[in-house]
VOPAGU-2260 file (C-alpha; in pm, 1 decimal, decimal comma):
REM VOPAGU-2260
SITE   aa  ch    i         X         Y         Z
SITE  UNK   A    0    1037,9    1474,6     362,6
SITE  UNK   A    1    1171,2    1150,1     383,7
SITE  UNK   A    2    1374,9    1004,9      92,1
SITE  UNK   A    3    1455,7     632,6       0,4
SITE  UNK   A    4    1435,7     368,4    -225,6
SITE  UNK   A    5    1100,2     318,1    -217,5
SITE  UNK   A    6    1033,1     670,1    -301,5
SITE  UNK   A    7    1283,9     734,6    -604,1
SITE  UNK   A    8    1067,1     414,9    -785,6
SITE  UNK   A    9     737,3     609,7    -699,6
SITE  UNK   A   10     905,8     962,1    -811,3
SITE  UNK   A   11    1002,3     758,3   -1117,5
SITE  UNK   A   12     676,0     562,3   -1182,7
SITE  UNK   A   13     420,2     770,1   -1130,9
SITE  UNK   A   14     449,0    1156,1   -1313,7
SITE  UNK   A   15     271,2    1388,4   -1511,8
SITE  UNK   A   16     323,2    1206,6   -1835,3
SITE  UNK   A   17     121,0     897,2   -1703,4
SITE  UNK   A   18    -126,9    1026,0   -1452,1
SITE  UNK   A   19    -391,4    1024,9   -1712,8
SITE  UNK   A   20    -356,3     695,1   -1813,2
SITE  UNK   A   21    -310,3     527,0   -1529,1
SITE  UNK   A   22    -675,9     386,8   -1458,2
SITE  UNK   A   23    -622,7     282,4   -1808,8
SITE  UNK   A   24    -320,1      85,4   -1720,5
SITE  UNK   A   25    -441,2     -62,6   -1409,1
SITE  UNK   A   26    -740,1    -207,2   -1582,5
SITE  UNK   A   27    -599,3    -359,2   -1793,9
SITE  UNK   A   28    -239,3    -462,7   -1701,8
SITE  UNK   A   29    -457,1    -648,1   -1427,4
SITE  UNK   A   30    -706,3    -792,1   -1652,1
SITE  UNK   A   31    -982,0    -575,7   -1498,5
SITE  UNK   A   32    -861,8    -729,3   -1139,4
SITE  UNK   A   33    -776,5    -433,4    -986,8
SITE  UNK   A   34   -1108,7    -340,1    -891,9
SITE  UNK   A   35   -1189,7    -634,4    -748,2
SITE  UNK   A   36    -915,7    -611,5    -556,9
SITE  UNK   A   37   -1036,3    -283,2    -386,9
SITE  UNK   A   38   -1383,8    -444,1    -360,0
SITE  UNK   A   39   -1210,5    -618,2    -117,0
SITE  UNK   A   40   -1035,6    -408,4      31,7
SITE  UNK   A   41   -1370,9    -203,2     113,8
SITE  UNK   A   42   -1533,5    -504,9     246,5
SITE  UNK   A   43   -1272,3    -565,1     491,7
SITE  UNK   A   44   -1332,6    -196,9     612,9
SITE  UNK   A   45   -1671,7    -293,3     720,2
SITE  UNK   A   46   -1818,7      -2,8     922,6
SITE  UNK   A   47   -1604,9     208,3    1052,0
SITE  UNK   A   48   -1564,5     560,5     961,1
SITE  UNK   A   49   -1429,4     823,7     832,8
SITE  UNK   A   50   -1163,0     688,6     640,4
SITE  UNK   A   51    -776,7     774,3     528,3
SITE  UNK   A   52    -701,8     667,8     209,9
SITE  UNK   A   53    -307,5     672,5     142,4
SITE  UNK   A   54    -137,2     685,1    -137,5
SITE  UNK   A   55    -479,0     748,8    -306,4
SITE  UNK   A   56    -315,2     824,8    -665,9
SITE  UNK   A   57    -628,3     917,4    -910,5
SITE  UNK   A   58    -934,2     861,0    -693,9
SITE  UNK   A   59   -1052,8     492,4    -800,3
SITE  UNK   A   60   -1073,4     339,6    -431,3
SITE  UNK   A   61   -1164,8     696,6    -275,0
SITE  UNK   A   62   -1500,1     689,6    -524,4
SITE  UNK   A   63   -1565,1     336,9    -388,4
SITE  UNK   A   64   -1524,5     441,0     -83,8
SITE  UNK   A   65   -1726,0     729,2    -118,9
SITE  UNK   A   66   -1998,8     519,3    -305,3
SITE  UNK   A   67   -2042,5     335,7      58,8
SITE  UNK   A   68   -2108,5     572,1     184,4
SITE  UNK   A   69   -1784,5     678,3     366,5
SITE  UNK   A   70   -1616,6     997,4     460,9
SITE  UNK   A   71   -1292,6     994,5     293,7
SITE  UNK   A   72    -985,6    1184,2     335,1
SITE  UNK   A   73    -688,5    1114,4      90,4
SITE  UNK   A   74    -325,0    1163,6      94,9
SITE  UNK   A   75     -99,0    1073,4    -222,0
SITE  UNK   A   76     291,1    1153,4    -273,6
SITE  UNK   A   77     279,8    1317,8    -603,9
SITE  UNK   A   78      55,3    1587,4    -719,3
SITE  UNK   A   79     -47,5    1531,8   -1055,7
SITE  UNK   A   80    -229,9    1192,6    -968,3
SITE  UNK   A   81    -399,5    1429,4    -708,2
SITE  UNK   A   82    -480,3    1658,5    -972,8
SITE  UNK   A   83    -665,0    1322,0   -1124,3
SITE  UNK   A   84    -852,9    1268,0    -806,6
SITE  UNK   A   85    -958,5    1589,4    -784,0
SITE  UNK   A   86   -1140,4    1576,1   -1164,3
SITE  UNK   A   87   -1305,1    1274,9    -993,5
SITE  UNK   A   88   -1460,9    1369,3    -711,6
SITE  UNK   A   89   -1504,4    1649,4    -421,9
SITE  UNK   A   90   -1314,6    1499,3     -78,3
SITE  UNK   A   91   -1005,5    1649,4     146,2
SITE  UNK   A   92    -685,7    1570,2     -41,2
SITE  UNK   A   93    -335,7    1639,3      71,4
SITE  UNK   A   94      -7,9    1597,8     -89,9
SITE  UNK   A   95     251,6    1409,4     172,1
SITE  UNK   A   96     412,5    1071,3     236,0
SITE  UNK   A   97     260,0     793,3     462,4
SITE  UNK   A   98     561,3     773,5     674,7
SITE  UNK   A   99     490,2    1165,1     831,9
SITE  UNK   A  100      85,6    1200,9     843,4
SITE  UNK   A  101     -35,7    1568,1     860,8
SITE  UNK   A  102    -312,3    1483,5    1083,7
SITE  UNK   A  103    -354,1    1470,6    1485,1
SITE  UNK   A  104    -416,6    1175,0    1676,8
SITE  UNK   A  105    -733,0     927,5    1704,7
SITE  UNK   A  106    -894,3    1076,7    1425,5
SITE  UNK   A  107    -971,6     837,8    1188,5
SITE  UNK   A  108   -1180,3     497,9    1230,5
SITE  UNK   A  109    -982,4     339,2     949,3
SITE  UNK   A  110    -654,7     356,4     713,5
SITE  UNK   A  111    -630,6     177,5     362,2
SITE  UNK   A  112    -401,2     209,7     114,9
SITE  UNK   A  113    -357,2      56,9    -237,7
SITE  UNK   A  114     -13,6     -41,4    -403,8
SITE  UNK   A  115     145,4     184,3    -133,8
SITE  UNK   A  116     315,8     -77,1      65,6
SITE  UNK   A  117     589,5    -222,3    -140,3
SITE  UNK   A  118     701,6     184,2    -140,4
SITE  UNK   A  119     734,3     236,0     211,4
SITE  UNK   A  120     911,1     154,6     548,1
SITE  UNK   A  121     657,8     -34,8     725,3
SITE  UNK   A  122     735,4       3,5    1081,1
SITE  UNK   A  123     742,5     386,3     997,7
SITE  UNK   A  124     401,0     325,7     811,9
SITE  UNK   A  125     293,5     146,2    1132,4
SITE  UNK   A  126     371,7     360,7    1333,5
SITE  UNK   A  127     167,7     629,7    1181,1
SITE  UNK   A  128    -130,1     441,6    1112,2
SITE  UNK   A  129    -157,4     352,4    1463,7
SITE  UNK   A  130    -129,5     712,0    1566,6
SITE  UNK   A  131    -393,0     865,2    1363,4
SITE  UNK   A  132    -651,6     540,7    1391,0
SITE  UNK   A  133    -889,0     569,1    1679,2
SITE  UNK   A  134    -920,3     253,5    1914,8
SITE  UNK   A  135   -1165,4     -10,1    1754,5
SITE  UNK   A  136   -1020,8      75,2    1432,0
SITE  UNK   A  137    -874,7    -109,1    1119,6
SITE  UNK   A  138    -567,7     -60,8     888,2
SITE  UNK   A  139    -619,3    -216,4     524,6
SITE  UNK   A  140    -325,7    -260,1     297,9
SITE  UNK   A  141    -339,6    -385,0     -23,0
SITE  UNK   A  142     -72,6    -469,2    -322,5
SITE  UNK   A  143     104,0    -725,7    -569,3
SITE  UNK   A  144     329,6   -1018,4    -448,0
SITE  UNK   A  145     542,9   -1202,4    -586,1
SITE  UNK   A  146     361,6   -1583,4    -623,2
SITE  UNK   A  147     493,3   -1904,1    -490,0
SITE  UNK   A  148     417,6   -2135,9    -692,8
SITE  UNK   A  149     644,9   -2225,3    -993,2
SITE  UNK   A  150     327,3   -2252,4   -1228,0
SITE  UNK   A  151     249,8   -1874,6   -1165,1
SITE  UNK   A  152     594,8   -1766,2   -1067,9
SITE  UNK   A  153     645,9   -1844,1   -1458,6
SITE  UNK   A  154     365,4   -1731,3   -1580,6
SITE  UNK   A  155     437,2   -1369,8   -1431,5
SITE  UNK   A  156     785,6   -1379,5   -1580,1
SITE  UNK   A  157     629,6   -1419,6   -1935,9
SITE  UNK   A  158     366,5   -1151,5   -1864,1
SITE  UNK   A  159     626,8    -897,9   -1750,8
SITE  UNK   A  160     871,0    -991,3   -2024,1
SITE  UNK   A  161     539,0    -820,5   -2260,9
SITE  UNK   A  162     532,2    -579,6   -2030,0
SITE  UNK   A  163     840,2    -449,3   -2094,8
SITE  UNK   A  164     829,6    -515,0   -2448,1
SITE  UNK   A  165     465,8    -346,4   -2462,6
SITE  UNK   A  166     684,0     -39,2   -2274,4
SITE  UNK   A  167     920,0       6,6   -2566,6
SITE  UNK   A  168     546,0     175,7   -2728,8
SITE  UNK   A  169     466,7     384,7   -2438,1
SITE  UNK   A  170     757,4     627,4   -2292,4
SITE  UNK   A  171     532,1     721,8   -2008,1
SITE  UNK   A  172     514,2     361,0   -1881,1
SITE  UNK   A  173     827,7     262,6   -1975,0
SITE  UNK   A  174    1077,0     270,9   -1643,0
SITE  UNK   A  175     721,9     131,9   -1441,0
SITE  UNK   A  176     738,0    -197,6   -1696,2
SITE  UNK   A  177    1081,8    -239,2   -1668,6
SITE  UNK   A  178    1143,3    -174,1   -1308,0
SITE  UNK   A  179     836,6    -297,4   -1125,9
SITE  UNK   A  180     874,3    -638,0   -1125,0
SITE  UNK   A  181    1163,7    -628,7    -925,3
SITE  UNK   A  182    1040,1    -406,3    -662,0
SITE  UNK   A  183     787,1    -620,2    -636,9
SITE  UNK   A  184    1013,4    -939,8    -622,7
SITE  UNK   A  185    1235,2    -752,4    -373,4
SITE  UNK   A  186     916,6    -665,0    -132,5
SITE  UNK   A  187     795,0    -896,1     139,2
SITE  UNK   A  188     568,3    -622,1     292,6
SITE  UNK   A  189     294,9    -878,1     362,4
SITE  UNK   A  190     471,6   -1060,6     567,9
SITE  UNK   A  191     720,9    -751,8     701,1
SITE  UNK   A  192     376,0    -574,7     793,0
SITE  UNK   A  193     221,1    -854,0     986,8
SITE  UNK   A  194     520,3    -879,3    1188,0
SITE  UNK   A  195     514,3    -507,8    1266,9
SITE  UNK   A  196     152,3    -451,1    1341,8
SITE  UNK   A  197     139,7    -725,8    1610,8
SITE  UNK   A  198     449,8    -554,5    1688,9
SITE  UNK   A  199     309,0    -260,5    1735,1
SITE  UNK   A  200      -6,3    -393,6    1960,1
SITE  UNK   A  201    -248,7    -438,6    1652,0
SITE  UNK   A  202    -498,7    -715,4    1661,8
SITE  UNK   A  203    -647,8    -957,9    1453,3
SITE  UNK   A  204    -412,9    -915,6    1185,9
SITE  UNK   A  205    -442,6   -1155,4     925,6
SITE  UNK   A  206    -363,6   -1162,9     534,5
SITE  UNK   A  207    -572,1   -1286,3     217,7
SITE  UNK   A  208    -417,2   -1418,1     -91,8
SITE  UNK   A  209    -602,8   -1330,6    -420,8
SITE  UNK   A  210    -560,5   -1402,9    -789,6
SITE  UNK   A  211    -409,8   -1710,0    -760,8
SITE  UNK   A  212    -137,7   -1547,6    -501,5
SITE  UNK   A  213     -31,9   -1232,1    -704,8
SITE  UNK   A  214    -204,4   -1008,5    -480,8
SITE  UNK   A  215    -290,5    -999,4    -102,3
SITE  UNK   A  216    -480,2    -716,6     158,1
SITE  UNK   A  217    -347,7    -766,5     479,2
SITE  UNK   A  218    -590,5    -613,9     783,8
SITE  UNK   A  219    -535,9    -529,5    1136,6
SITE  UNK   A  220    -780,1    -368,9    1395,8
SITE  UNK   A  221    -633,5    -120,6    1692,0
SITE  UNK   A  222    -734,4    -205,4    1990,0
C-alpha cells in the first residue's frame, strides 16, 4: 500500500466516528452543491459503461450512477465509508487506493472519482486510469479548488474560519475543518491532471469551473 501525504489527511479525515454523517456534512457544508456537482459529473460520463467509481466513500455518486442506469463498480480507501455504501445499495465494492487498481486491463468504459484528487499522485492516478479504461473511454474527476478571484478567495477564508469554529462542536469533524482548507490551497490537481493526461496520450481533456470557481470536473477520453 502506498503511503503519503495525501493519504495520512484521508486516514485522518475520513473514520468511523464520521462516516455516518458525512452525507450530512457534504450537504450542507456545500450548501446542497455537492450534488449538483456530481450531476455533472454524470453528465459528462455520457454513455459509456460500466463504470469505476474511486474513492466512492458512502455511495452518493454510485446511486446516481446506478439511477442511470449504469453498472458500477466502486473502490474507496477506508472501510467504514464502504460499510455506508454498502447500507445504500447492492454493487461490487472493494477496499484499495487509486494509485494500485485491483482490476485487469481494458475493462472499464469509464473512471470518475469525487474529492479523490487533491489526495493522490496524479501521474500514478493516471497511469492507472488509463490502464483499466477501455479505448473510447472517459476519466471524470471532480473536487474543490481554491478560487481566484479576491472576492471569493475572501469569502472562503470567512466560511472556513466557521468551519473551524463550527468544528470546536463536532470532534468527529474537527481535524477535516481545520486541516482541509489547506490541502485544498496546497492542491493544483486540475491543472497537475490536465498536464498528465495529455501526457499520458488522453484526449479531449478539458476542465469546467463551477460555483463561482470553488469547484471544477476535469474530463479526458482514451483514445
Amino acid at each position: 500500500m502506498l503511503v503519503h501525504d495525501g493519504h495520512a489527511s484521508s486516514r485522518r479525515f475520513f473514520t468511523s466516528a464520521n462516516a455516518g454523517s458525512y452525507d450530512r456534512v457534504a450537504k450542507y457544508a456545500t450548501f446542497g452543491q455537492d450534488l449538483q456537482w456530481k450531476r455533472y459529473a454524470v453528465e459528462a460520463l455520457g454513455n459509456h459503461d460500466p463504470v469505476l467509481e474511486l474513492a466512492c466513500g458512502t455511495g452518493v455518486l454510485s446511486s446516481m450512477l446506478t439511477f442511470s442506469g449504469k453498472d458500477v463498480i466502486g473502490l474507496d480507501f477506508t472501510f467504514e465509508y464502504l460499510r455506508e455504501s454498502m447500507l445504500r445499495l447492492e454493487i461490487p465494492l472493494a477496499q484499495g487506493t487509486a494509485e494500485i487498481l485491483p482490476y485487469r486491463d481494458d475493462c472499464f468504459g469509464a473512471v470518475v472519482s469525487s474529492y479523490l484528487a487533491k489526495y493522490v499522485e496524479i501521474d500514478r492516478l493516471v497511469e492507472e486510469c488509463w490502464r483499466v479504461v477501455r479505448p473510447g473511454g472517459v476519466a471524470v474527476f471532480h473536487d474543490f479548488v481554491y478560487p481566484s478571484s479576491l472576492m471569493m478567495s475572501r469569502l472562503w477564508t470567512a466560511y472556513f474560519r466557521l468551519l473551524r469554529l463550527c468544528g470546536t462542536f463536532s470532534p468527529s469533524w474537527r481535524v477535516v475543518f481545520q486541516e482541509l482548507d489547506s490541502v485544498i490551497k496546497e492542491s493544483r490537481w486540475e491543472k497537475q491532471l490536465q498536464t498528465s493526461l495529455r501526457k499520458k496520450g488522453f484526449g479531449a481533456v478539458s476542465c469546467k469551473y463551477y460555483s463561482l470557481g470553488t469547484s471544477a470536473i476535469v474530463s479526458a477520453e482514451k483514445p
